[in-house]
Biopython code that builds the backbone (N, CA, C, O; Angstrom):
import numpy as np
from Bio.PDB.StructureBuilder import StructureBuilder

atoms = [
    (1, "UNK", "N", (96.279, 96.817, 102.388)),
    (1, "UNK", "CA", (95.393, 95.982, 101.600)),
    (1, "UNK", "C", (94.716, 95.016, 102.557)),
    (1, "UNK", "O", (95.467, 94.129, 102.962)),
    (2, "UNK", "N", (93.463, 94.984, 103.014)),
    (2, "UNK", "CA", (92.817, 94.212, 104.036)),
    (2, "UNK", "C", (91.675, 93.358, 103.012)),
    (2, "UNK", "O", (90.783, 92.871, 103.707)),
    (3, "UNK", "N", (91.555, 93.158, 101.980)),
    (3, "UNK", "CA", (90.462, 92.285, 100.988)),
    (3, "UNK", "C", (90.838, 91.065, 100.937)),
    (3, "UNK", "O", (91.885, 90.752, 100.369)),
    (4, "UNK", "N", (90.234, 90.395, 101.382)),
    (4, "UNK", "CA", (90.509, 89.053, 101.471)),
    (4, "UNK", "C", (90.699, 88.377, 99.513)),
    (4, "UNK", "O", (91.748, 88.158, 98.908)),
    (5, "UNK", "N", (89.218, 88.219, 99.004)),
    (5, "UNK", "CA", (89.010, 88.153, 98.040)),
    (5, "UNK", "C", (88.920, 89.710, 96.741)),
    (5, "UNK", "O", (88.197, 90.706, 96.723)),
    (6, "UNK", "N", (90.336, 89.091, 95.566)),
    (6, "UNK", "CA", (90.288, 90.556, 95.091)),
    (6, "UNK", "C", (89.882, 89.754, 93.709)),
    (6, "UNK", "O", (89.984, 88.553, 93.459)),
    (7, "UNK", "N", (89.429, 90.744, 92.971)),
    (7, "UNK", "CA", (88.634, 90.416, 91.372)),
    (7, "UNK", "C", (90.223, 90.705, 91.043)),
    (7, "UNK", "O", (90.911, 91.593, 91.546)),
    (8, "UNK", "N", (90.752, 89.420, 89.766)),
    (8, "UNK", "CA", (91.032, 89.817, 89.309)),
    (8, "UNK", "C", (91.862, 91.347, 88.747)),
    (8, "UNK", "O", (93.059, 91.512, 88.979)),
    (9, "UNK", "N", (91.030, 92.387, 87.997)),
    (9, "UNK", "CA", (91.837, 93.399, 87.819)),
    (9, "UNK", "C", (92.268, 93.922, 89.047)),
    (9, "UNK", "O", (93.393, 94.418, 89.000)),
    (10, "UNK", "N", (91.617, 93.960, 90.294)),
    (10, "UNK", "CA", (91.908, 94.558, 90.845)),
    (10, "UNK", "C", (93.446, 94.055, 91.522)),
    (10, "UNK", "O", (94.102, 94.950, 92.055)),
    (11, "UNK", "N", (93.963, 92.806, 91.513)),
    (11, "UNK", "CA", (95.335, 92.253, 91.428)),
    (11, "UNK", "C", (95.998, 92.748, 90.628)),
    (11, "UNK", "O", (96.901, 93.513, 90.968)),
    (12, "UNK", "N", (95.759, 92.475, 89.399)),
    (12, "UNK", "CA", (96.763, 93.332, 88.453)),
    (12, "UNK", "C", (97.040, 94.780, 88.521)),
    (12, "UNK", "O", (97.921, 95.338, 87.868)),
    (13, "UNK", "N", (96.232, 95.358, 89.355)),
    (13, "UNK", "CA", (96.417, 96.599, 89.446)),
    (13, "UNK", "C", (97.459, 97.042, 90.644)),
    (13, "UNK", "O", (98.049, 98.122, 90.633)),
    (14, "UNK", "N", (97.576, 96.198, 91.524)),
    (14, "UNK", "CA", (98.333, 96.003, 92.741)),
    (14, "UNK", "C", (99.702, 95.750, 92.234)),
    (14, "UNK", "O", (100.671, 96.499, 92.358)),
    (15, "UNK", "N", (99.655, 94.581, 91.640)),
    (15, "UNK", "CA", (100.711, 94.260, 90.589)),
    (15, "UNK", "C", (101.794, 94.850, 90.054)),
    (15, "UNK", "O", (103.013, 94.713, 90.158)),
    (16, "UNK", "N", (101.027, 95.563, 89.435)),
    (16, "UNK", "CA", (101.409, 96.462, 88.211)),
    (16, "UNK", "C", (102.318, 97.562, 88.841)),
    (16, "UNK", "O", (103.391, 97.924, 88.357)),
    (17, "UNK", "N", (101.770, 98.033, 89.949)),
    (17, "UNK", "CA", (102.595, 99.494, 90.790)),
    (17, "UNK", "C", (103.254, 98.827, 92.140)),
    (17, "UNK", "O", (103.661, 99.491, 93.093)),
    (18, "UNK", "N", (103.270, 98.062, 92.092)),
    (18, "UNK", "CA", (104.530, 97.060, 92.923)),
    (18, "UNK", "C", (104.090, 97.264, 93.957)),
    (18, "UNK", "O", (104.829, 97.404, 94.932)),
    (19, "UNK", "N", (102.530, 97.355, 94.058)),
    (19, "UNK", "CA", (102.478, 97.111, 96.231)),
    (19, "UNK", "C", (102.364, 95.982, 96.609)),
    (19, "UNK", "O", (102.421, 95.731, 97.813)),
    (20, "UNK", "N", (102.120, 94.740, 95.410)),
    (20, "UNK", "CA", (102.268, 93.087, 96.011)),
    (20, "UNK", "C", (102.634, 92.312, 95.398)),
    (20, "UNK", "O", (102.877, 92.588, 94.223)),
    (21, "UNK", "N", (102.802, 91.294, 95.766)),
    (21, "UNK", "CA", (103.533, 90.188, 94.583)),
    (21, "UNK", "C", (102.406, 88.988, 95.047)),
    (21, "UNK", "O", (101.600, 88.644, 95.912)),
    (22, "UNK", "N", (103.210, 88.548, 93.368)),
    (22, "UNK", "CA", (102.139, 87.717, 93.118)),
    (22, "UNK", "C", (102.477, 86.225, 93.114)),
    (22, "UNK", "O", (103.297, 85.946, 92.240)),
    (23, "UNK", "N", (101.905, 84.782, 94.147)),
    (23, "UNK", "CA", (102.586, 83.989, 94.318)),
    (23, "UNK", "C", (101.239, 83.093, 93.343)),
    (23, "UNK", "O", (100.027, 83.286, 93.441)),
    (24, "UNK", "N", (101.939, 82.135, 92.460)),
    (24, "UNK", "CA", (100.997, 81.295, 91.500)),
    (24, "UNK", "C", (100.814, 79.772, 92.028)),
    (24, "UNK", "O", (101.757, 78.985, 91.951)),
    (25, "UNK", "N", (99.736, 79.446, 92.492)),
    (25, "UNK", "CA", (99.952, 78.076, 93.730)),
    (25, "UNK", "C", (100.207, 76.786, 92.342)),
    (25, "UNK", "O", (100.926, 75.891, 92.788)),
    (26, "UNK", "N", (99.886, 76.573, 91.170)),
    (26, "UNK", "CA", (99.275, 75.655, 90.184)),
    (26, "UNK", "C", (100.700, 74.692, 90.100)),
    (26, "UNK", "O", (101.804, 74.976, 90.566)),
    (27, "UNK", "N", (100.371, 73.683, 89.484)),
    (27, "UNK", "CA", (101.433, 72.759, 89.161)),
    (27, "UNK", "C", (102.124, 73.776, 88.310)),
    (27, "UNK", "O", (101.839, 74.960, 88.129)),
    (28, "UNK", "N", (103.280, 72.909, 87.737)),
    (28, "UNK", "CA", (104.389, 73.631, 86.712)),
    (28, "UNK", "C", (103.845, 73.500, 85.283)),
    (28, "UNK", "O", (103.945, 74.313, 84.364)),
    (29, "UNK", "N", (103.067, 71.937, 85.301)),
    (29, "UNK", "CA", (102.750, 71.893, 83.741)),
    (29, "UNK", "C", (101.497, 72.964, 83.296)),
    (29, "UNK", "O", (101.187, 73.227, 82.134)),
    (30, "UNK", "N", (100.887, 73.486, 84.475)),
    (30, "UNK", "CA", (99.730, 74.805, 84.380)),
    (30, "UNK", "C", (100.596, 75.717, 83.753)),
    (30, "UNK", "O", (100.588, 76.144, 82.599)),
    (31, "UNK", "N", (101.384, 75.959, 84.751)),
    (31, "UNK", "CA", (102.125, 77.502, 84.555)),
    (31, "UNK", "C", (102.931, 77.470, 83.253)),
    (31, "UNK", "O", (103.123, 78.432, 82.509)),
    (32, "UNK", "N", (103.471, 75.942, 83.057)),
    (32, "UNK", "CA", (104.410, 76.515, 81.573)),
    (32, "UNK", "C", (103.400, 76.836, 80.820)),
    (32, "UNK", "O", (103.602, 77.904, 80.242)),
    (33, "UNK", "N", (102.114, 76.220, 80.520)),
    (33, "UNK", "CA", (101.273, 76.795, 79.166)),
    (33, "UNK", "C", (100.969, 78.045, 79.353)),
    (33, "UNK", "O", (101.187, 78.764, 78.378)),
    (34, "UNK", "N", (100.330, 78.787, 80.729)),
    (34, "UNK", "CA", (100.035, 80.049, 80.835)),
    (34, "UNK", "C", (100.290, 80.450, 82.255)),
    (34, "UNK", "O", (100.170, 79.650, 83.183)),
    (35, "UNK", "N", (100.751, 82.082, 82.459)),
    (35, "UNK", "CA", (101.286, 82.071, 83.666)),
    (35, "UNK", "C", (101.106, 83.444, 83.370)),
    (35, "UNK", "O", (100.885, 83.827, 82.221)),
    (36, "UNK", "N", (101.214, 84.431, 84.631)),
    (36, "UNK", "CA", (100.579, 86.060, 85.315)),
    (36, "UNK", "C", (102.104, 86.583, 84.980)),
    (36, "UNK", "O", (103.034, 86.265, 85.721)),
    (37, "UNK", "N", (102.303, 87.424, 83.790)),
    (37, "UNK", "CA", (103.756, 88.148, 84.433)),
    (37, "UNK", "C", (103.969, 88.748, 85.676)),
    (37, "UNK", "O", (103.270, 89.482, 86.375)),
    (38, "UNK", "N", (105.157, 88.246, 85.807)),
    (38, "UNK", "CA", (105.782, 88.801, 87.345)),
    (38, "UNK", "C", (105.503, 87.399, 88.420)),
    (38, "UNK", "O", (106.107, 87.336, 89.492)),
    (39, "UNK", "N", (104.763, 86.575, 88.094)),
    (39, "UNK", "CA", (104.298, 85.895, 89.131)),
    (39, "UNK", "C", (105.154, 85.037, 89.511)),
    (39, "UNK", "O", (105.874, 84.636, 88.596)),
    (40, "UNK", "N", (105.458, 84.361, 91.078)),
    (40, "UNK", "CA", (106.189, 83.700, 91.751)),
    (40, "UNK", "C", (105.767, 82.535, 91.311)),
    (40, "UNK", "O", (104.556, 82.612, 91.102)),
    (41, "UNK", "N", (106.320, 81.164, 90.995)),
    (41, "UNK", "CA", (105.975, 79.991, 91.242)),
    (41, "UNK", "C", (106.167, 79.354, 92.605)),
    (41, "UNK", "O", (107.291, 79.315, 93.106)),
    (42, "UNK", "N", (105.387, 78.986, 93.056)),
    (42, "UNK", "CA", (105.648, 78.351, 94.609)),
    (42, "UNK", "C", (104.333, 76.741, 94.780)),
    (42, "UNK", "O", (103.135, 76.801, 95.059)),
    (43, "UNK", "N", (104.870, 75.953, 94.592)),
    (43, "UNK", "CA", (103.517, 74.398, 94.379)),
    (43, "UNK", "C", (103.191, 74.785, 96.101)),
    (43, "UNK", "O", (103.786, 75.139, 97.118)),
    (44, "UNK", "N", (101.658, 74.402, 95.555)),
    (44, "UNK", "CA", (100.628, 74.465, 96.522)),
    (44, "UNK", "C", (101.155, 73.884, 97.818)),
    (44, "UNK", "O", (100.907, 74.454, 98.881)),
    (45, "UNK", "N", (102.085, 72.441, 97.759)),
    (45, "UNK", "CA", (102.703, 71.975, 98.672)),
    (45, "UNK", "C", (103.386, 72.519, 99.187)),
    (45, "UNK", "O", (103.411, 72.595, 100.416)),
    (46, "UNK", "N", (104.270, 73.151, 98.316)),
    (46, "UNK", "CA", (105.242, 73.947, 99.452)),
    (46, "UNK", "C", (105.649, 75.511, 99.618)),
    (46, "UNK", "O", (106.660, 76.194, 99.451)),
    (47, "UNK", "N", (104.071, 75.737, 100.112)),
    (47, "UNK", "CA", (103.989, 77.213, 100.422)),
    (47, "UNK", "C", (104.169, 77.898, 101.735)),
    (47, "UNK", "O", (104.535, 79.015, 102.101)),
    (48, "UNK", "N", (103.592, 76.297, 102.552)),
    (48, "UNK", "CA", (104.317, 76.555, 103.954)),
    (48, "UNK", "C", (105.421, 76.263, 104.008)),
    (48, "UNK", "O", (105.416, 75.411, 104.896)),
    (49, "UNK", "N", (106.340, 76.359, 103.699)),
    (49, "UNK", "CA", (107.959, 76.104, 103.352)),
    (49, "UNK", "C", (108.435, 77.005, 103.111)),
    (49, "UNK", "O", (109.383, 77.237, 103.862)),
    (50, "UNK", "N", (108.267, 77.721, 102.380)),
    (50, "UNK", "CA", (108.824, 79.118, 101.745)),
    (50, "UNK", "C", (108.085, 80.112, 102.293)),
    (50, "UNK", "O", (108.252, 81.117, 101.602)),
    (51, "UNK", "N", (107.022, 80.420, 103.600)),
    (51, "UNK", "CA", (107.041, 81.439, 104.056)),
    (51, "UNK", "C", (108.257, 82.184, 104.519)),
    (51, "UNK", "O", (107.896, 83.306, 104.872)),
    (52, "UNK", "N", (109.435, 82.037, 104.650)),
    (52, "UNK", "CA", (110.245, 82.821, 105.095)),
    (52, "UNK", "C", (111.149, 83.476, 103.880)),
    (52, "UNK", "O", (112.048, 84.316, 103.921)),
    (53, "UNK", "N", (110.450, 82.634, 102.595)),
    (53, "UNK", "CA", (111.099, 83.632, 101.600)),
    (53, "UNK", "C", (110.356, 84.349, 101.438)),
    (53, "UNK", "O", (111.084, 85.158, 100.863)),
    (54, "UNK", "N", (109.015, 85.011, 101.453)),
    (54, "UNK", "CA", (108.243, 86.284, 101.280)),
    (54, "UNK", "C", (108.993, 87.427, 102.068)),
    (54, "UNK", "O", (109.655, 87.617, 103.089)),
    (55, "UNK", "N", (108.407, 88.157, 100.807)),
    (55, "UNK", "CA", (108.672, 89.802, 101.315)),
    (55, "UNK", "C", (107.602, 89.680, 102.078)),
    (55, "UNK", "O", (106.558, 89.164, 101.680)),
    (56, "UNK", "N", (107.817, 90.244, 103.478)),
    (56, "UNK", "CA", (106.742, 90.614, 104.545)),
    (56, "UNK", "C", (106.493, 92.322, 104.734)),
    (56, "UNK", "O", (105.963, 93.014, 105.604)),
    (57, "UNK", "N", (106.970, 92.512, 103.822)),
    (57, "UNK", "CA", (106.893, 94.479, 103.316)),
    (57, "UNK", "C", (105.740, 94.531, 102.685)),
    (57, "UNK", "O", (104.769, 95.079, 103.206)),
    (58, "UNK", "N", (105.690, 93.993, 101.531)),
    (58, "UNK", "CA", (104.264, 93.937, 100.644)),
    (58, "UNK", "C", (103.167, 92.401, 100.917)),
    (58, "UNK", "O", (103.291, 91.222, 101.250)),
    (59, "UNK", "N", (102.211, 93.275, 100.560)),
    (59, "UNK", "CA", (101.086, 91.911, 100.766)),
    (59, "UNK", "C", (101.332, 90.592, 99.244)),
    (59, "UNK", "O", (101.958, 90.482, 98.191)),
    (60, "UNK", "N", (100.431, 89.908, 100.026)),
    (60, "UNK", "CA", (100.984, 88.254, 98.632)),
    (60, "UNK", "C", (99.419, 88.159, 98.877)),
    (60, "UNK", "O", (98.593, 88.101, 99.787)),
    (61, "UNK", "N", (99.571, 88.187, 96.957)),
    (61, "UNK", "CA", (98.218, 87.941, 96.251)),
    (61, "UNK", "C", (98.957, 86.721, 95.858)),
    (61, "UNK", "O", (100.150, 86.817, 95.572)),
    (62, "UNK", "N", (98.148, 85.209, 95.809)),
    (62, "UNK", "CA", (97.871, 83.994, 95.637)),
    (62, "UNK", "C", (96.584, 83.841, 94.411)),
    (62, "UNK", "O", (95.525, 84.466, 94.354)),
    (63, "UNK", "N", (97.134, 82.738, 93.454)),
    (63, "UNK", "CA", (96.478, 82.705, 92.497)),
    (63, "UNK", "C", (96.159, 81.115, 92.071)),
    (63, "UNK", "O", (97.039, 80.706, 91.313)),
    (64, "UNK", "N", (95.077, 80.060, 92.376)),
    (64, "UNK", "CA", (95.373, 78.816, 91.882)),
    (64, "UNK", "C", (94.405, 78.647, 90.358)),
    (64, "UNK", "O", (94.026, 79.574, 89.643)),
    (65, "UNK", "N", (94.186, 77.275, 90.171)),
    (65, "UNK", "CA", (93.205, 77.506, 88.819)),
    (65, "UNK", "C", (91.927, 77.989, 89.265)),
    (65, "UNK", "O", (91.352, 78.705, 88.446)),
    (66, "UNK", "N", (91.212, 77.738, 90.577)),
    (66, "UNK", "CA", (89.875, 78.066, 90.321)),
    (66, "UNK", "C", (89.798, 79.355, 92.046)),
    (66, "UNK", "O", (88.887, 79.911, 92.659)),
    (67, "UNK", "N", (90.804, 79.309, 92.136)),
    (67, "UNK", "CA", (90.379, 80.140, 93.677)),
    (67, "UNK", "C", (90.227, 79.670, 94.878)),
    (67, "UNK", "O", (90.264, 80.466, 95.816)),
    (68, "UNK", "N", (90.001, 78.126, 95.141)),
    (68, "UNK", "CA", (89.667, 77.890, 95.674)),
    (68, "UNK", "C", (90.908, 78.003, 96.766)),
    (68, "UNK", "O", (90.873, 78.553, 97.867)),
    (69, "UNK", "N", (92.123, 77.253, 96.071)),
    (69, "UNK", "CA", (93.026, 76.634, 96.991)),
    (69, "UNK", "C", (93.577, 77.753, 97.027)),
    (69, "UNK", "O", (94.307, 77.501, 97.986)),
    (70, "UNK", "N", (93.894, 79.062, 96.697)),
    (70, "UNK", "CA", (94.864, 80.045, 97.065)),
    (70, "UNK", "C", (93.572, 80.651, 98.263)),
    (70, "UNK", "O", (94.117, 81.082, 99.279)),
    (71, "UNK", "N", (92.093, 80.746, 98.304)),
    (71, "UNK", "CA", (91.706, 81.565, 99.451)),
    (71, "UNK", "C", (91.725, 80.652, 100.511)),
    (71, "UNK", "O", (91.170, 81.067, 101.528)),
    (72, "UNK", "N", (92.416, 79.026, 100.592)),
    (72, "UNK", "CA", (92.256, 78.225, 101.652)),
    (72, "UNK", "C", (93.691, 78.779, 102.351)),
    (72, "UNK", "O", (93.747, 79.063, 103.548)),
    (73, "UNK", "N", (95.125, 78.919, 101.210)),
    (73, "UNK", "CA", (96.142, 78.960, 101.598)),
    (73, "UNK", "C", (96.527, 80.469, 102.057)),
    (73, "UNK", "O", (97.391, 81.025, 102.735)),
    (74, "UNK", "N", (95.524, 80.763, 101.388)),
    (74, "UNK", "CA", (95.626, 82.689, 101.948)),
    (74, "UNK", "C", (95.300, 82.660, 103.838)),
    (74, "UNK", "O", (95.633, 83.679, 104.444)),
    (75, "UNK", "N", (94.582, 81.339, 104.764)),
    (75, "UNK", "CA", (94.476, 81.671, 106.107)),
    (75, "UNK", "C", (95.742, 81.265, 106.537)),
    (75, "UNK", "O", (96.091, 81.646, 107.655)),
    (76, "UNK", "N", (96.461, 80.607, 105.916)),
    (76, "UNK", "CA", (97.894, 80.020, 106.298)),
    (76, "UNK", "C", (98.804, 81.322, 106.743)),
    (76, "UNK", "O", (99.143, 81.579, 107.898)),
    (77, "UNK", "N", (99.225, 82.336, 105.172)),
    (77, "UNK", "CA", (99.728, 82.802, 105.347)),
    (77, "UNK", "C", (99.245, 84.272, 106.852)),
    (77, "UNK", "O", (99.834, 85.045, 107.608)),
    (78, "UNK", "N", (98.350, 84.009, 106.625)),
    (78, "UNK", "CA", (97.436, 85.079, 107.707)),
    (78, "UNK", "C", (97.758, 84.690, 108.848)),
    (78, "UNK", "O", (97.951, 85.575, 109.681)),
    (79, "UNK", "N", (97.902, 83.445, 109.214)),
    (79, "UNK", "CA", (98.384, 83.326, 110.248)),
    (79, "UNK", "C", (99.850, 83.181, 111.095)),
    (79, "UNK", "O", (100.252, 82.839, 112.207)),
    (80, "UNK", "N", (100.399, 83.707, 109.720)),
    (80, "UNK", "CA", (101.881, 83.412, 109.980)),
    (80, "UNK", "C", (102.243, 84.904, 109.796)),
    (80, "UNK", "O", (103.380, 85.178, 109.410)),
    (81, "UNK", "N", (101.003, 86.269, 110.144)),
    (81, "UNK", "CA", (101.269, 87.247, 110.286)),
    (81, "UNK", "C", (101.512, 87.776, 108.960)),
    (81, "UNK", "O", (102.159, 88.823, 108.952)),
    (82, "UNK", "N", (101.176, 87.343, 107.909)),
    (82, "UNK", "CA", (101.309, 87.919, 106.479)),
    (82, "UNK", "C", (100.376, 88.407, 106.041)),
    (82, "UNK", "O", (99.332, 87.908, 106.460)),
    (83, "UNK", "N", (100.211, 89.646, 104.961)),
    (83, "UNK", "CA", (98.684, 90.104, 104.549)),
    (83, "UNK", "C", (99.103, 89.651, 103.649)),
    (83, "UNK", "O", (100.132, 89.929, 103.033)),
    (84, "UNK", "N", (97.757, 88.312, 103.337)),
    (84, "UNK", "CA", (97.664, 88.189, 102.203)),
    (84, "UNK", "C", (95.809, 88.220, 101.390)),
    (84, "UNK", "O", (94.905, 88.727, 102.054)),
    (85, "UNK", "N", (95.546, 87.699, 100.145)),
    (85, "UNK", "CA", (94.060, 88.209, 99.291)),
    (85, "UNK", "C", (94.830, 86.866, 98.499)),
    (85, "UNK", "O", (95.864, 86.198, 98.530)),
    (86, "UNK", "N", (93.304, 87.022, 97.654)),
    (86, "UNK", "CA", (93.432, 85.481, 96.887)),
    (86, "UNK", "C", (92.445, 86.069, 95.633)),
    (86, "UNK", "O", (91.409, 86.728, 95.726)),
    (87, "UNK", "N", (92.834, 85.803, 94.973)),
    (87, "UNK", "CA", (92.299, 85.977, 93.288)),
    (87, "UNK", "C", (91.371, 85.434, 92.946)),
    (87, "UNK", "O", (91.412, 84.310, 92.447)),
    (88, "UNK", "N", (90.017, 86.284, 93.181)),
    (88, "UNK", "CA", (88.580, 85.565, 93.696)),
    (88, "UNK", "C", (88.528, 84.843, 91.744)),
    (88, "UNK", "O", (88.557, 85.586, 90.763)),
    (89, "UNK", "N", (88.463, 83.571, 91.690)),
    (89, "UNK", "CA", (88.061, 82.923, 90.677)),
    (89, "UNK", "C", (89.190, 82.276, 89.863)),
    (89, "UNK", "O", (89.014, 81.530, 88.900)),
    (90, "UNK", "N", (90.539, 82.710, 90.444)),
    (90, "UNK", "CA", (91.525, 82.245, 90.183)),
    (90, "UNK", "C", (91.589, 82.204, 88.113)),
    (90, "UNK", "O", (90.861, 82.299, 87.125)),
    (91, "UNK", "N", (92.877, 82.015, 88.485)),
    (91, "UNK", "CA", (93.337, 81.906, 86.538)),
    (91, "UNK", "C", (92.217, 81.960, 85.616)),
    (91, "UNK", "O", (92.221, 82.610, 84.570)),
    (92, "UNK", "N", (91.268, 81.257, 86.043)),
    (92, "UNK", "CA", (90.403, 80.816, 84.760)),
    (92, "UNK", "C", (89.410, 82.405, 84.843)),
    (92, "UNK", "O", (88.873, 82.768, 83.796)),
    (93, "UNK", "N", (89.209, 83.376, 86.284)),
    (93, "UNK", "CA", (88.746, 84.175, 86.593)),
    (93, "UNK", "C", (89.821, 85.526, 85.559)),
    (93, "UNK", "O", (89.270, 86.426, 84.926)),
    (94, "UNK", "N", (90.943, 85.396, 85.606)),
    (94, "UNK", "CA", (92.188, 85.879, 84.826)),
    (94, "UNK", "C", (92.197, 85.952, 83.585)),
    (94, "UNK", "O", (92.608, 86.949, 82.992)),
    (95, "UNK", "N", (91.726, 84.862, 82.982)),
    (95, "UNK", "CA", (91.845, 84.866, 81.514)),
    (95, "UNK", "C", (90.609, 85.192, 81.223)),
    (95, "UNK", "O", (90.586, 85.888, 80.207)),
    (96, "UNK", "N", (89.114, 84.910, 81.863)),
    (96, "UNK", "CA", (87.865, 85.523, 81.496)),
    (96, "UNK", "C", (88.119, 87.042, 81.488)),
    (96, "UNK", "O", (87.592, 87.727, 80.611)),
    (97, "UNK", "N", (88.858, 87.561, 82.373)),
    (97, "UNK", "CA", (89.024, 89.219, 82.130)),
    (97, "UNK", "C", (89.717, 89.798, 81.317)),
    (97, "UNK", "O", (89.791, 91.009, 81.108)),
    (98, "UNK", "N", (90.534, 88.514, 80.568)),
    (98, "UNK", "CA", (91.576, 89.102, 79.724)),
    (98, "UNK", "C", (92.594, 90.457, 79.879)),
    (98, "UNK", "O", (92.667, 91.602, 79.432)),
    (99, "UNK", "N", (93.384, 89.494, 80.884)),
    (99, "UNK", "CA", (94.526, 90.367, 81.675)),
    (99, "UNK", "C", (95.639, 89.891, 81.070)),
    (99, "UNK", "O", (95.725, 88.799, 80.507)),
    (100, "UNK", "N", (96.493, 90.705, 81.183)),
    (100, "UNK", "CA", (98.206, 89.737, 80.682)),
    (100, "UNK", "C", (98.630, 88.450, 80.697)),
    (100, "UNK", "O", (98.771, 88.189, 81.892)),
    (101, "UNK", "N", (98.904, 87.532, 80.079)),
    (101, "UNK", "CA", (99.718, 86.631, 80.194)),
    (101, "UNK", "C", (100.800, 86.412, 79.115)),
    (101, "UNK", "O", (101.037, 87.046, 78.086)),
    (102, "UNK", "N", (101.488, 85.131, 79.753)),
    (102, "UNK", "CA", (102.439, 84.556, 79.038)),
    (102, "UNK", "C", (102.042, 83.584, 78.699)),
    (102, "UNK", "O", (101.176, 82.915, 79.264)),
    (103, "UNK", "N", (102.622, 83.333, 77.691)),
    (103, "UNK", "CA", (102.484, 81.610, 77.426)),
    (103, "UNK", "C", (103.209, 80.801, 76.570)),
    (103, "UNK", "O", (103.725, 81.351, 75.596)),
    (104, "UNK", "N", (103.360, 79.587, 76.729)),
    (104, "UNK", "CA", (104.255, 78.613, 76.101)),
    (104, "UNK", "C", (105.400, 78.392, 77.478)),
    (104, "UNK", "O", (105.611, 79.065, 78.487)),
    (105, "UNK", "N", (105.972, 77.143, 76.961)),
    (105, "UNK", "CA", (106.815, 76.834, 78.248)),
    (105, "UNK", "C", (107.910, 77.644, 78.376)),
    (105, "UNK", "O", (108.819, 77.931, 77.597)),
    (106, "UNK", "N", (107.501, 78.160, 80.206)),
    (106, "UNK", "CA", (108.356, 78.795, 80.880)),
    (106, "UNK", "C", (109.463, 78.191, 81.827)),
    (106, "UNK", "O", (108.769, 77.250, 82.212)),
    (107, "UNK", "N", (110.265, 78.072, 82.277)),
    (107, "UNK", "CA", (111.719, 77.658, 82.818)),
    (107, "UNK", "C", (111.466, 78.490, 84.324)),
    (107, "UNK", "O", (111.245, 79.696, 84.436)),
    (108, "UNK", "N", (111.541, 77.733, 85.158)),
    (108, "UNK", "CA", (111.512, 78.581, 86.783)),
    (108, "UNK", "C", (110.537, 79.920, 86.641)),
    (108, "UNK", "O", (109.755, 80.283, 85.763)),
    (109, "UNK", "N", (110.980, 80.529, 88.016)),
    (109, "UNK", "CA", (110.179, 81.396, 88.250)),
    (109, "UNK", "C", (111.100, 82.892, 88.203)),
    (109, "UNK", "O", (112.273, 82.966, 88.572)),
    (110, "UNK", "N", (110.626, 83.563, 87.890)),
    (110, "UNK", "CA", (111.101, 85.322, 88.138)),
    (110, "UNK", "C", (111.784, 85.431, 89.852)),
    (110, "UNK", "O", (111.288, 84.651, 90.665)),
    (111, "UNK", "N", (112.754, 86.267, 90.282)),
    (111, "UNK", "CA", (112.951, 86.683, 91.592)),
    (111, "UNK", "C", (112.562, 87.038, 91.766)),
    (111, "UNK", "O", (112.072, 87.858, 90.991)),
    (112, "UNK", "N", (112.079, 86.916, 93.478)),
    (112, "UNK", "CA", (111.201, 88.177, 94.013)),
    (112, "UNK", "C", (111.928, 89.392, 93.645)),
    (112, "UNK", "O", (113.158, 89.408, 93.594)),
    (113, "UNK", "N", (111.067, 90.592, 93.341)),
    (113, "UNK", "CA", (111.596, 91.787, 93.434)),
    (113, "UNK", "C", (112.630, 92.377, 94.483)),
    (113, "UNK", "O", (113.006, 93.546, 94.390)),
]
sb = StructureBuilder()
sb.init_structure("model")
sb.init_model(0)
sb.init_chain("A")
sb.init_seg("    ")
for serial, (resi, resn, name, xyz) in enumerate(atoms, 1):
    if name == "N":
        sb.init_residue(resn, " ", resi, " ")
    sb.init_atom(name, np.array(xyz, "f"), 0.0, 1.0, " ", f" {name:<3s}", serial, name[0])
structure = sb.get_structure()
């Protein structure tokens, strides 16, 4: 997967057949109202922190509310030798396509696979 910026479906489609996981940069009070099944919670702050919990097998699709901050944090992980893509338009890009979610308050995050 070498796309920096992926639309939407085309994440969920990655998703879906387990070639990436999906890390959600947003505060917690974002994610409890609506959140990507399967998706990692990891705060924007501390994503350089938890690079060493990524799977470095599969690529990390990053998702914030508007895109911006997951394609800033997507050179981070790039440079820490990770492939990662960023969810061109982020959440609000997500729910305009009307892709899966959850919603109502959620409790932590899913394990990585």
């Amino acid at each position: 997967m070498d796309e920096s910026l992926l639309a939407p479906r085309r994440a969920w489609a990655l998703l879906q057949d387990g070639r990436a996981q999906l890390i959600d940069l947003r505060g917690q009070a974002e994610i409890d109202v609506t959140r990507i099944p399967g998706a990692r919670a990891i705060r924007l702050d501390q994503l350089p922190h938890e690079l060493a919990t990524l799977d470095r097998e599969r690529p990390v699709v990053l998702v914030s509310g508007t895109g911006r901050a997951a394609a800033e944090l997507m050179q981070v992980l790039r440079s820490a030798g990770i492939t990662a893509s960023a969810v061109e338009g982020g959440m609000r890009a997500w729910l305009d396509a009307e892709l899966p979610v959850e919603t109502g308050t959620v409790h932590g995050s899913p394990p990585p696979p």
